[in-house]
PDB file with SEQRES, HELIX, SHEET and CRYST1 records, atoms N, CA, C and O in Angstrom:
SEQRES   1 A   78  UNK UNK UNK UNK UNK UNK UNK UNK UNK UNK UNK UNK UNK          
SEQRES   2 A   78  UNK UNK UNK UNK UNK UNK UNK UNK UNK UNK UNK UNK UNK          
SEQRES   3 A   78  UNK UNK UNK UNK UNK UNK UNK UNK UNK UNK UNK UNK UNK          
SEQRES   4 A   78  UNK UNK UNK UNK UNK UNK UNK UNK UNK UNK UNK UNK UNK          
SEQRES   5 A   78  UNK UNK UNK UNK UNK UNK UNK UNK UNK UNK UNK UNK UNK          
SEQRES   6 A   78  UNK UNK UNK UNK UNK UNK UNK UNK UNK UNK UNK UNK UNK          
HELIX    1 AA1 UNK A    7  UNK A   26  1                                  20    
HELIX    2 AA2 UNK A   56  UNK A   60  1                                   5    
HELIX    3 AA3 UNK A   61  UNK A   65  3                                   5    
HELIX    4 AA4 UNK A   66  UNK A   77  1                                  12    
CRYST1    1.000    1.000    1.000  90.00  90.00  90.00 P 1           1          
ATOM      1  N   UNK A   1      17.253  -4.078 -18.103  1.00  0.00           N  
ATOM      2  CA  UNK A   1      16.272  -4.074 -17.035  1.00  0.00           C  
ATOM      3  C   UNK A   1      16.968  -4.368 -15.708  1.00  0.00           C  
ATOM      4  O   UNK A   1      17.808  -5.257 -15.569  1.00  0.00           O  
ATOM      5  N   UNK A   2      16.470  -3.401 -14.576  1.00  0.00           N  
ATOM      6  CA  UNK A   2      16.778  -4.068 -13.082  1.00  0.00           C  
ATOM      7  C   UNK A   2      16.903  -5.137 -12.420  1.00  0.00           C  
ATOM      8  O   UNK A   2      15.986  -5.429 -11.652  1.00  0.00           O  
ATOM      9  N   UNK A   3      17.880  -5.878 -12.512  1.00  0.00           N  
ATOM     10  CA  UNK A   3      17.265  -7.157 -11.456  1.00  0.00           C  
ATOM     11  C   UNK A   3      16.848  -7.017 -10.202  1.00  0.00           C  
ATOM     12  O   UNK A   3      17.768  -6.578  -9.512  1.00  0.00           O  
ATOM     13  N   UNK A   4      16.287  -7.118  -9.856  1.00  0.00           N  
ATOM     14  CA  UNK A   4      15.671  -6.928  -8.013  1.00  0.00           C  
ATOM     15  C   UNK A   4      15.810  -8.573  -7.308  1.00  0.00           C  
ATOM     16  O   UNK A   4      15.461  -9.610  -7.872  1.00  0.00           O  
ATOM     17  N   UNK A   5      16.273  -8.483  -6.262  1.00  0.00           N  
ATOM     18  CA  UNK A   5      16.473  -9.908  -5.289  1.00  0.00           C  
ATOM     19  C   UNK A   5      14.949  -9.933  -5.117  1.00  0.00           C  
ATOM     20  O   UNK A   5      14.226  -8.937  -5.109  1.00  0.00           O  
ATOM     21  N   UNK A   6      14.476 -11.491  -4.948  1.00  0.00           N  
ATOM     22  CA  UNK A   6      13.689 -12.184  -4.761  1.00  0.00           C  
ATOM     23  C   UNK A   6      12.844 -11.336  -3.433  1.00  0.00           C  
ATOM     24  O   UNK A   6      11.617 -11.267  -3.356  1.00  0.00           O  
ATOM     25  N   UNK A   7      13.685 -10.811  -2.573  1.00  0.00           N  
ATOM     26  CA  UNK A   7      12.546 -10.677  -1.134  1.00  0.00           C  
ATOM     27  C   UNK A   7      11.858  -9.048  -1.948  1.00  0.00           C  
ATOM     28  O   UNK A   7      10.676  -8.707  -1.995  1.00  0.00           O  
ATOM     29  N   UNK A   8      13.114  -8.279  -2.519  1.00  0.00           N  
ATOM     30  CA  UNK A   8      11.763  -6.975  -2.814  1.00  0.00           C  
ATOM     31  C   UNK A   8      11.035  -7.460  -4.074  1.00  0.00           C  
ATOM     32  O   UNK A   8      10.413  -6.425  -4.312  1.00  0.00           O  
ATOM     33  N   UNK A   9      10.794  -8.031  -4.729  1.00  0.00           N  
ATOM     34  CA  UNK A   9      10.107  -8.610  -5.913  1.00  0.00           C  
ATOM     35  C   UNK A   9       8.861  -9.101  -5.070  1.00  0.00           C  
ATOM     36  O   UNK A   9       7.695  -8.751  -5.253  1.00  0.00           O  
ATOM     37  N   UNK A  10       9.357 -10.025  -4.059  1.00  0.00           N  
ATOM     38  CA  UNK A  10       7.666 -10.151  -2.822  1.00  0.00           C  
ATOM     39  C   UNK A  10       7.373  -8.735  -2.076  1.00  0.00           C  
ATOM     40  O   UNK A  10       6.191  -8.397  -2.132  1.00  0.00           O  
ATOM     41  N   UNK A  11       7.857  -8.246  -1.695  1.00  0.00           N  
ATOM     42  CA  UNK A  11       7.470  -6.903  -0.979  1.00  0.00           C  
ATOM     43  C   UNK A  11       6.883  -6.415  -1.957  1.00  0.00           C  
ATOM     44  O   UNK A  11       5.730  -6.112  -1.650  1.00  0.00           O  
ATOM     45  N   UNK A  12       7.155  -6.172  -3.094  1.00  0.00           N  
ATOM     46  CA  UNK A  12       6.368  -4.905  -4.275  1.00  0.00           C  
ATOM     47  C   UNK A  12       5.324  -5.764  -4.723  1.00  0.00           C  
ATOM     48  O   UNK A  12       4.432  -5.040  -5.165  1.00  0.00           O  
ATOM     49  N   UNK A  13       4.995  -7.035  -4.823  1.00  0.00           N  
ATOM     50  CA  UNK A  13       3.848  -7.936  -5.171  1.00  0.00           C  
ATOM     51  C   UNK A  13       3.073  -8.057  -3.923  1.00  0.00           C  
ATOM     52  O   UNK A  13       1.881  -7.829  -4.125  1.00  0.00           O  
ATOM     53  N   UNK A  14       3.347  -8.329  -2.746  1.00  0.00           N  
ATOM     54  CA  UNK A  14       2.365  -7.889  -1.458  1.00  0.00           C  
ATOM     55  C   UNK A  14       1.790  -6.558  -1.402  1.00  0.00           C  
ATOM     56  O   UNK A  14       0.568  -6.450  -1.294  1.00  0.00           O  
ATOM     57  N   UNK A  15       2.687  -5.325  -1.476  1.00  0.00           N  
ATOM     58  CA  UNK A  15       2.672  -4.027  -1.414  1.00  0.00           C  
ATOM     59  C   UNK A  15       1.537  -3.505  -2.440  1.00  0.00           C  
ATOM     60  O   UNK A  15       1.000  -2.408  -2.292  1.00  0.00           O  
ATOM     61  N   UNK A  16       1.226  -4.378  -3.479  1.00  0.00           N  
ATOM     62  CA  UNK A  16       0.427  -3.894  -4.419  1.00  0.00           C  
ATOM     63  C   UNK A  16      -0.702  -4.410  -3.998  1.00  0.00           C  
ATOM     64  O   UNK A  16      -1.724  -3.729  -3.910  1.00  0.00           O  
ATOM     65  N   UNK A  17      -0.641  -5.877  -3.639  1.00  0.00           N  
ATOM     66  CA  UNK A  17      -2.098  -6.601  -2.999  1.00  0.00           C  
ATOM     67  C   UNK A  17      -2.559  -5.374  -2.028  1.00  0.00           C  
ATOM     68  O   UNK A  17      -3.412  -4.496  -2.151  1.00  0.00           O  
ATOM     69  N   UNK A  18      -1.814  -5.633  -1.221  1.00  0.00           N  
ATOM     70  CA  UNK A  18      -1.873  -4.043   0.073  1.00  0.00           C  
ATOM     71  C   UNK A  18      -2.939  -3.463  -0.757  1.00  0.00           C  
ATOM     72  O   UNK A  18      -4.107  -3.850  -0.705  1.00  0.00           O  
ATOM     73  N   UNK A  19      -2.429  -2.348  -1.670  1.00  0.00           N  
ATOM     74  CA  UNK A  19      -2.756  -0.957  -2.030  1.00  0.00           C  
ATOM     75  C   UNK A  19      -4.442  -1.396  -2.656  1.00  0.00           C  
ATOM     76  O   UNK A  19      -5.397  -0.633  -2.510  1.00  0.00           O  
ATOM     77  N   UNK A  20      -4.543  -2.769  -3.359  1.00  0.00           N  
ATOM     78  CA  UNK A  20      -5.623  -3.039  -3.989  1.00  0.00           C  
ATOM     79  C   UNK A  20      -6.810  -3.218  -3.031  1.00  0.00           C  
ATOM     80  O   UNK A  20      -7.974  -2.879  -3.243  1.00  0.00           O  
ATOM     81  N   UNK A  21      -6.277  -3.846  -1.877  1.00  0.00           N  
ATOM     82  CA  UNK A  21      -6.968  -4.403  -0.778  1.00  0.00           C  
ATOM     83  C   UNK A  21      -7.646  -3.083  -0.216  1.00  0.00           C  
ATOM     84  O   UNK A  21      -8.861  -2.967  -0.054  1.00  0.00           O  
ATOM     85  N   UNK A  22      -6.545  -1.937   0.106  1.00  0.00           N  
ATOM     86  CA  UNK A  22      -6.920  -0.970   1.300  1.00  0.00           C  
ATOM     87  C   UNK A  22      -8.124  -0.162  -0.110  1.00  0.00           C  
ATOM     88  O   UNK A  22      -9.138   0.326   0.389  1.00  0.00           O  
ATOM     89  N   UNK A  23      -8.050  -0.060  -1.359  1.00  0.00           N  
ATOM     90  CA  UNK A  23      -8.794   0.653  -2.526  1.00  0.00           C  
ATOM     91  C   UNK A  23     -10.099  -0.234  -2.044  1.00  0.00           C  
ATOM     92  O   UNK A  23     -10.917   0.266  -1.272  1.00  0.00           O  
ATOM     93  N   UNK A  24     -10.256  -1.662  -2.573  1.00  0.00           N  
ATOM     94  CA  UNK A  24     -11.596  -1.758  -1.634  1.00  0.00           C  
ATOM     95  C   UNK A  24     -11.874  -2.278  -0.676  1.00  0.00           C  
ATOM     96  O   UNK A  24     -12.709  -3.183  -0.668  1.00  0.00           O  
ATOM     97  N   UNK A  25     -11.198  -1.820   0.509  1.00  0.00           N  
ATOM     98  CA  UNK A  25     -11.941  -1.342   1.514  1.00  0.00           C  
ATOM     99  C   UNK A  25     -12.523   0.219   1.351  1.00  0.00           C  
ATOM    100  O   UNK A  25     -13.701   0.374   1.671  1.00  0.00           O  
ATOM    101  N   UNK A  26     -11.708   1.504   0.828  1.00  0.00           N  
ATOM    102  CA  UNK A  26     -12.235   2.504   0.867  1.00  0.00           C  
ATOM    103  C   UNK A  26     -13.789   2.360  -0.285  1.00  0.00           C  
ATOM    104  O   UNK A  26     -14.541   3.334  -0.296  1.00  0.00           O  
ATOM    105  N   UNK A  27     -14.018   1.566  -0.858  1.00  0.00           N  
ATOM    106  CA  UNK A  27     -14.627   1.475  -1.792  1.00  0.00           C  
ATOM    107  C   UNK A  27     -16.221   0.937  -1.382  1.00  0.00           C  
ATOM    108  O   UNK A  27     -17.351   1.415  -1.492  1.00  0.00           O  
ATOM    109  N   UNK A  28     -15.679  -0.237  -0.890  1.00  0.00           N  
ATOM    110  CA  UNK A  28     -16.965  -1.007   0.051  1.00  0.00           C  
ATOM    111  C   UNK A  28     -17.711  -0.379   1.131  1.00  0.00           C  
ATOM    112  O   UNK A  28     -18.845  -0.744   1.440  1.00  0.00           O  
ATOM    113  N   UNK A  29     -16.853   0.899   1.910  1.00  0.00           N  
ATOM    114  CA  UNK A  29     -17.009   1.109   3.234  1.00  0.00           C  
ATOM    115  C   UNK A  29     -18.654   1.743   3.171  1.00  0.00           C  
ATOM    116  O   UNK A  29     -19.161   2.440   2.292  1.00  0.00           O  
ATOM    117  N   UNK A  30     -19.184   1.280   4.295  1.00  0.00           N  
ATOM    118  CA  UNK A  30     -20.348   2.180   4.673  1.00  0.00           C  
ATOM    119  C   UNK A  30     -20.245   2.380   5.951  1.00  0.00           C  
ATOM    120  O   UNK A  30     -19.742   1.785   6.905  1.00  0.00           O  
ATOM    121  N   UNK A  31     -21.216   3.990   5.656  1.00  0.00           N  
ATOM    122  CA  UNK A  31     -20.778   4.723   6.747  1.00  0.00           C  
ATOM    123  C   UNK A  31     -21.846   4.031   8.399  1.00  0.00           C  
ATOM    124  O   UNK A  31     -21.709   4.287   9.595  1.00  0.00           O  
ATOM    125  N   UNK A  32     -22.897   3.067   7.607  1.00  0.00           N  
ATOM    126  CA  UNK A  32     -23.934   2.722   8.236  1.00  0.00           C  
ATOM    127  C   UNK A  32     -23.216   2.071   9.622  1.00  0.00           C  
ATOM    128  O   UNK A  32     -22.150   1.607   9.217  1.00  0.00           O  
ATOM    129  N   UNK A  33     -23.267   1.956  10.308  1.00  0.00           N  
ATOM    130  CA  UNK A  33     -22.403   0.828  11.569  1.00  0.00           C  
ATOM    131  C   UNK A  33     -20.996   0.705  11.159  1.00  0.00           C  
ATOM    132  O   UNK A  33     -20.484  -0.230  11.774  1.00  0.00           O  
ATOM    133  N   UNK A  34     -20.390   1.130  10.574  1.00  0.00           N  
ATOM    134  CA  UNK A  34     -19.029   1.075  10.401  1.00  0.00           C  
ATOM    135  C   UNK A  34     -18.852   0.083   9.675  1.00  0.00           C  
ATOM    136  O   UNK A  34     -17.686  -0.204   9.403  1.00  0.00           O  
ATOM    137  N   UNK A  35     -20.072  -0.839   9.079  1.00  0.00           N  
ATOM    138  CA  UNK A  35     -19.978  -2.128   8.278  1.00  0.00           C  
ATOM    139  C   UNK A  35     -19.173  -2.051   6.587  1.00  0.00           C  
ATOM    140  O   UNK A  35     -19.311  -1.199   5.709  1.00  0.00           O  
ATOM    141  N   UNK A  36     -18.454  -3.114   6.609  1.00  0.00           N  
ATOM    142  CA  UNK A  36     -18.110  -3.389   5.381  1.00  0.00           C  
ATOM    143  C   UNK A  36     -19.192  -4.268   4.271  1.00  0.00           C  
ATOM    144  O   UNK A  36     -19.373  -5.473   4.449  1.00  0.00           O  
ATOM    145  N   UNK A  37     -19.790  -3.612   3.264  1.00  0.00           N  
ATOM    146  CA  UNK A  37     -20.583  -4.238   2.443  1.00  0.00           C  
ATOM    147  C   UNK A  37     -20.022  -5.084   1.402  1.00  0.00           C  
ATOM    148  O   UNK A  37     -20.088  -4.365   0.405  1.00  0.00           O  
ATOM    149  N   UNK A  38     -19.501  -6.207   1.049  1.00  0.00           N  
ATOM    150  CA  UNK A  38     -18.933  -6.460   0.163  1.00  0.00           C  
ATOM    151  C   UNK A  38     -19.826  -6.559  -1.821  1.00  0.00           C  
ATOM    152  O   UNK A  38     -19.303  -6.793  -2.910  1.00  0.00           O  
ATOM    153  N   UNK A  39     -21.422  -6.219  -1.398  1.00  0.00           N  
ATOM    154  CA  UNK A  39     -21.758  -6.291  -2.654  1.00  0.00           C  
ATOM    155  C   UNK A  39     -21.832  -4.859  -3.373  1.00  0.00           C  
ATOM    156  O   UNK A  39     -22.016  -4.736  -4.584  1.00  0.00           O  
ATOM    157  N   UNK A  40     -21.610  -3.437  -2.183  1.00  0.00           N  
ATOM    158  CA  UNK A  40     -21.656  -2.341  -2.717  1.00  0.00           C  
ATOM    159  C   UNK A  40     -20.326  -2.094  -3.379  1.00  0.00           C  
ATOM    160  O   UNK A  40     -19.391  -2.708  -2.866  1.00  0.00           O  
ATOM    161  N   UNK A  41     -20.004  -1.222  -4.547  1.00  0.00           N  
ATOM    162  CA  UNK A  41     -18.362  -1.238  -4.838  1.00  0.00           C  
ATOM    163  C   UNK A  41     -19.173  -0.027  -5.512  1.00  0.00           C  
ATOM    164  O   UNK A  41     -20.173  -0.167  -6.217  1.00  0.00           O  
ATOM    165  N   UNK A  42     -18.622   1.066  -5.203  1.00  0.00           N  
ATOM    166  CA  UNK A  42     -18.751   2.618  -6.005  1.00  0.00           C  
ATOM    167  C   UNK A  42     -17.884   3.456  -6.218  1.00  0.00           C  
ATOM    168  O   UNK A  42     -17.707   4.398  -5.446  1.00  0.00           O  
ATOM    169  N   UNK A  43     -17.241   3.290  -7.211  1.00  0.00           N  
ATOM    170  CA  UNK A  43     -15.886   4.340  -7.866  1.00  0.00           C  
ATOM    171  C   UNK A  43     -16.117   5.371  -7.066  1.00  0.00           C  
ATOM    172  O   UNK A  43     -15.500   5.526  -6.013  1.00  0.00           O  
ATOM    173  N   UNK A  44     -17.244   6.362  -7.590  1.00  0.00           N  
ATOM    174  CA  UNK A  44     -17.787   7.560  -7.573  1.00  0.00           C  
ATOM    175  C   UNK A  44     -17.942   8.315  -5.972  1.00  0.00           C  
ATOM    176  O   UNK A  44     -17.924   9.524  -5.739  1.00  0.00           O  
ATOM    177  N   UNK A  45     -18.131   6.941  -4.774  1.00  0.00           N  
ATOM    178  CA  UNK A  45     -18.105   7.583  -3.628  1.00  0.00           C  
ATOM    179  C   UNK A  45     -16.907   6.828  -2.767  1.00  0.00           C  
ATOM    180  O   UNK A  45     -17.109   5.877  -2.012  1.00  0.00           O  
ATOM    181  N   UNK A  46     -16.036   7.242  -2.944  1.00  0.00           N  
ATOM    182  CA  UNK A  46     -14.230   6.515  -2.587  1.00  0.00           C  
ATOM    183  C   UNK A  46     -14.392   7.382  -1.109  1.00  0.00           C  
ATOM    184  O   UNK A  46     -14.628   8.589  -1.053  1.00  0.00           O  
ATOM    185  N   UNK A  47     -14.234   6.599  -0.095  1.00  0.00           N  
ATOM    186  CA  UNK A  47     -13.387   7.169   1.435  1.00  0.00           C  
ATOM    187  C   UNK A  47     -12.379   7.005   1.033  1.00  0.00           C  
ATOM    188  O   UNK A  47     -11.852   5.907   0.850  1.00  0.00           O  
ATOM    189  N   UNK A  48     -11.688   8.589   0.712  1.00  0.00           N  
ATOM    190  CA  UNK A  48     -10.098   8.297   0.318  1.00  0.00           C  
ATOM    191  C   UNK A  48      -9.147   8.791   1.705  1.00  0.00           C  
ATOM    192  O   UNK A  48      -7.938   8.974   1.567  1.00  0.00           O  
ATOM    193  N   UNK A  49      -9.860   8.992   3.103  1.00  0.00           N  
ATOM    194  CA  UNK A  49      -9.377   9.005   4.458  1.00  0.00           C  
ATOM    195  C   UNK A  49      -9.105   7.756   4.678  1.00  0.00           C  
ATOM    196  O   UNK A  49      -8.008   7.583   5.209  1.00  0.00           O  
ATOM    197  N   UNK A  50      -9.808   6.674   4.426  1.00  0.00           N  
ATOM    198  CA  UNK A  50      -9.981   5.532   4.576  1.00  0.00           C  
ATOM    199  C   UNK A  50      -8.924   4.300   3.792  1.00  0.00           C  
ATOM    200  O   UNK A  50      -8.754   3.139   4.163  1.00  0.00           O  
ATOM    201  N   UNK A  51      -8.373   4.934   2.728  1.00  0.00           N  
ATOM    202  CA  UNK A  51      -7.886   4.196   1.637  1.00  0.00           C  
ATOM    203  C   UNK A  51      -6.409   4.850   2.143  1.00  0.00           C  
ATOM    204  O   UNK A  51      -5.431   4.164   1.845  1.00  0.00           O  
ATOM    205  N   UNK A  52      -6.201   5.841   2.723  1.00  0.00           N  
ATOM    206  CA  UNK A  52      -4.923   6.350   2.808  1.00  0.00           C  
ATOM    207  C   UNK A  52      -4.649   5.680   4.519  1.00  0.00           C  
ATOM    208  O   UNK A  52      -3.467   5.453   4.780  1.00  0.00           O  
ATOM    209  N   UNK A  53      -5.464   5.440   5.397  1.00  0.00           N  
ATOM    210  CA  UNK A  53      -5.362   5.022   6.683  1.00  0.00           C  
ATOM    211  C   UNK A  53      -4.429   3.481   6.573  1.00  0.00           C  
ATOM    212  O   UNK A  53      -3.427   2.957   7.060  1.00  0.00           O  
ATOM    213  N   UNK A  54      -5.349   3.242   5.744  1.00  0.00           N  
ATOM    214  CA  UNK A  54      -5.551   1.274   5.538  1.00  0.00           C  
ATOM    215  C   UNK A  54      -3.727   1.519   4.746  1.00  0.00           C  
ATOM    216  O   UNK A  54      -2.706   1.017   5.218  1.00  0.00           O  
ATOM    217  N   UNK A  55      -3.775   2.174   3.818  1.00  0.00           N  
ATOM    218  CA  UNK A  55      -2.380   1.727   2.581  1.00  0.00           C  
ATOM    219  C   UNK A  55      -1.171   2.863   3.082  1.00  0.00           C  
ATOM    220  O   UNK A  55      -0.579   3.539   2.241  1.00  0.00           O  
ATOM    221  N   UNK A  56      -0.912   2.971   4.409  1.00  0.00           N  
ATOM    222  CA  UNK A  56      -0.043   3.669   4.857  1.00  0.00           C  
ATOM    223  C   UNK A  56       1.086   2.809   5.310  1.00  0.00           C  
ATOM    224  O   UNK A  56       2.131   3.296   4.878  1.00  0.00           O  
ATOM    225  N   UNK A  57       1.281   1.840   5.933  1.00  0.00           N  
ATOM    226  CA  UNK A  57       2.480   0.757   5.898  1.00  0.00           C  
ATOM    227  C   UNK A  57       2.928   0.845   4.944  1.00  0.00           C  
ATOM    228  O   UNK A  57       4.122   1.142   4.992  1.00  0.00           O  
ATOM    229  N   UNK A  58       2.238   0.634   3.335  1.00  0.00           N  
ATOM    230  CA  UNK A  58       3.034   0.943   2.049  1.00  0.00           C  
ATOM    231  C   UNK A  58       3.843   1.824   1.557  1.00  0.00           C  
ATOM    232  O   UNK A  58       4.979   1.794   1.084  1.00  0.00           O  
ATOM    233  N   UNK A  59       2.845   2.832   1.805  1.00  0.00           N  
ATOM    234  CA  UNK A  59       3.447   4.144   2.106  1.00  0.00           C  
ATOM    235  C   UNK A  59       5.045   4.265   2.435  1.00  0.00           C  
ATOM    236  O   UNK A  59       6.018   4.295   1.680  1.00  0.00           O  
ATOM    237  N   UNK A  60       4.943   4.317   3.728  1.00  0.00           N  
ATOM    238  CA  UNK A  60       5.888   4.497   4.727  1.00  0.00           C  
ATOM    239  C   UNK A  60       7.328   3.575   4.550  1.00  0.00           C  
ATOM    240  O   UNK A  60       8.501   3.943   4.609  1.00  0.00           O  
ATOM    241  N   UNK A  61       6.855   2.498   4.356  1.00  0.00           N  
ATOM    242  CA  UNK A  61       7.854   1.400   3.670  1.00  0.00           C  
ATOM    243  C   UNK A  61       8.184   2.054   1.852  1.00  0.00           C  
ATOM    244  O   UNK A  61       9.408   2.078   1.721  1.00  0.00           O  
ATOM    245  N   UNK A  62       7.697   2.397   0.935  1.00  0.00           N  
ATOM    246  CA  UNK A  62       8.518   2.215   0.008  1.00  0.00           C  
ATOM    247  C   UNK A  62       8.708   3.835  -0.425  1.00  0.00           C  
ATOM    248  O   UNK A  62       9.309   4.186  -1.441  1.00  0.00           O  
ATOM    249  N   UNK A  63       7.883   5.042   0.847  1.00  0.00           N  
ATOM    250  CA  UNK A  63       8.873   6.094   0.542  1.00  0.00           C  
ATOM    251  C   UNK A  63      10.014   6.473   1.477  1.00  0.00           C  
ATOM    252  O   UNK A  63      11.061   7.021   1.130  1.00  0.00           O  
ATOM    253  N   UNK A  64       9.718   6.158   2.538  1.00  0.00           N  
ATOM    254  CA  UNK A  64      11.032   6.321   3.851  1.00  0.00           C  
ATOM    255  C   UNK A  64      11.764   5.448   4.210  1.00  0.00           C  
ATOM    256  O   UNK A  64      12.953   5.764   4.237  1.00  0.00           O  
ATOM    257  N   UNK A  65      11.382   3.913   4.663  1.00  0.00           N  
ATOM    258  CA  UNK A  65      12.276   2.775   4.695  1.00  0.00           C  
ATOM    259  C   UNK A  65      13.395   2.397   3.298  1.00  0.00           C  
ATOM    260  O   UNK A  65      14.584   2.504   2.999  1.00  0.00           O  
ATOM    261  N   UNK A  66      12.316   1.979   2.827  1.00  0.00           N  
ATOM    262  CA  UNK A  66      13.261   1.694   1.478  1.00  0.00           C  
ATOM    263  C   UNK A  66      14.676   2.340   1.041  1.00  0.00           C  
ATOM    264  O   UNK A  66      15.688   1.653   0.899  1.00  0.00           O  
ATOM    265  N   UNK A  67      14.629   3.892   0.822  1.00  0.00           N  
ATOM    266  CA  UNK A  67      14.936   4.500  -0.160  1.00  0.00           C  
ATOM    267  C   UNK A  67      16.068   4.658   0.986  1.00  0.00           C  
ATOM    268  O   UNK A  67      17.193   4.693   0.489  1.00  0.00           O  
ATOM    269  N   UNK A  68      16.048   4.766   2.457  1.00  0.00           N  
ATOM    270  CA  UNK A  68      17.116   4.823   4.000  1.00  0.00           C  
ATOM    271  C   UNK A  68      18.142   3.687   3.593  1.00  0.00           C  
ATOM    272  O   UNK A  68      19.332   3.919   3.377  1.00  0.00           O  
ATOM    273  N   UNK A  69      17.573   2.460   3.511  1.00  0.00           N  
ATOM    274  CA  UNK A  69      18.297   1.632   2.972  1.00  0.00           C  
ATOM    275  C   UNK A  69      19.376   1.537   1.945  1.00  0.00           C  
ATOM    276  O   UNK A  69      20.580   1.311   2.066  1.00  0.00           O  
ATOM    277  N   UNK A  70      18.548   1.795   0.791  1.00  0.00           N  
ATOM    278  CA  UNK A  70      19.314   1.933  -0.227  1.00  0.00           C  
ATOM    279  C   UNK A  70      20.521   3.299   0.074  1.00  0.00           C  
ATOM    280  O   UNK A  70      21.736   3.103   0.100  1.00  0.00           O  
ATOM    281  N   UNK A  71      19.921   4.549   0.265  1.00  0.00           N  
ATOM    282  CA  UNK A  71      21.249   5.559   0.723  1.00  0.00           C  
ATOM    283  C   UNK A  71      22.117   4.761   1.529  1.00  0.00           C  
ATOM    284  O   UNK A  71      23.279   4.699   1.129  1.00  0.00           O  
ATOM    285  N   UNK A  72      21.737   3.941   2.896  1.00  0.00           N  
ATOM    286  CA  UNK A  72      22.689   3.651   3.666  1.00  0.00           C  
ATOM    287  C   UNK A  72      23.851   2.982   2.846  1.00  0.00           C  
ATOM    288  O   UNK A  72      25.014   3.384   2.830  1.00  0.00           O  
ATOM    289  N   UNK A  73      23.265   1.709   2.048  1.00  0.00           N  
ATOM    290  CA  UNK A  73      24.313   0.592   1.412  1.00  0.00           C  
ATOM    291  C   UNK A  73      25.015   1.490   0.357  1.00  0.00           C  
ATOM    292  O   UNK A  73      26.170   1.137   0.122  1.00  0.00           O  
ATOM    293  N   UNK A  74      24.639   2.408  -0.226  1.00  0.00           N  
ATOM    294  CA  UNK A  74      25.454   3.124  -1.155  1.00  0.00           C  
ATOM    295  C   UNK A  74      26.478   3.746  -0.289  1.00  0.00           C  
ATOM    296  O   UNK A  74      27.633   3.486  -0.625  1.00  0.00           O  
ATOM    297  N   UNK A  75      26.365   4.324   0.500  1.00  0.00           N  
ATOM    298  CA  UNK A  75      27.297   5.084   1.259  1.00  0.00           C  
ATOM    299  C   UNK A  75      28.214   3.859   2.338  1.00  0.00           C  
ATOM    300  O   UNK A  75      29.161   4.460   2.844  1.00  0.00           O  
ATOM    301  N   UNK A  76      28.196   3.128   2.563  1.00  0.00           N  
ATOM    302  CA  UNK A  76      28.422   2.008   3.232  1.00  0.00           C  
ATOM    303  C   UNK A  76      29.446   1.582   2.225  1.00  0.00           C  
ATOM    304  O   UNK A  76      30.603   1.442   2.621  1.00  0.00           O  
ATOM    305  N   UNK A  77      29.105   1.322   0.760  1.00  0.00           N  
ATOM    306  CA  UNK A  77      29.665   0.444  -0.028  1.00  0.00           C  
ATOM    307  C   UNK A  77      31.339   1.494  -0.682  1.00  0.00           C  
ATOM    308  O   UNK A  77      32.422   0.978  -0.961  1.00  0.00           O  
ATOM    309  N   UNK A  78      31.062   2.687  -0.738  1.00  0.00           N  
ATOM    310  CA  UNK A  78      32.229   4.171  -0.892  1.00  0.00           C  
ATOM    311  C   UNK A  78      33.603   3.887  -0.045  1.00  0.00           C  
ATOM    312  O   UNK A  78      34.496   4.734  -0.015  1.00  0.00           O  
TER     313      UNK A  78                                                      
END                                                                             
């Protein structure tokens, strides 16, 4: 198995809170006043504009940052 250093082991355990968090918000959202309902929760009607807005830092961090990194130190380390 991989060992991973302590700081991305927190990044991928935040990163997931993230992704769960921004799921309900797309989940809760009503369209009524822009209000967040926290007792509505409906699989079936997902703002997935909404879920991709909110969980895009994640995104962006573990498909473009990350992976820059890792190429850099490999090529760095040659």
């Amino acid at each position: 198995m991989i060992n991973f250093s302590l700081k991305t082991k927190i990044r991928f355990y935040l990163s997931l809170f993230w992704i769960f968090f921004s799921f309900f918000i797309a989940t809760t959202y009503s369209k009524l006043n822009g209000e967040i309902i926290v007792s509505w929760f409906d699989l079936y009607n997902v703002y997935w504009h909404i879920f991709y807005l909110v969980s895009t830092p994640v995104w962006i961090y573990w498909i473009v940052i990350r992976p820059y990194k890792w190429i850099k130190k490999i090529i760095s380390s040659e």
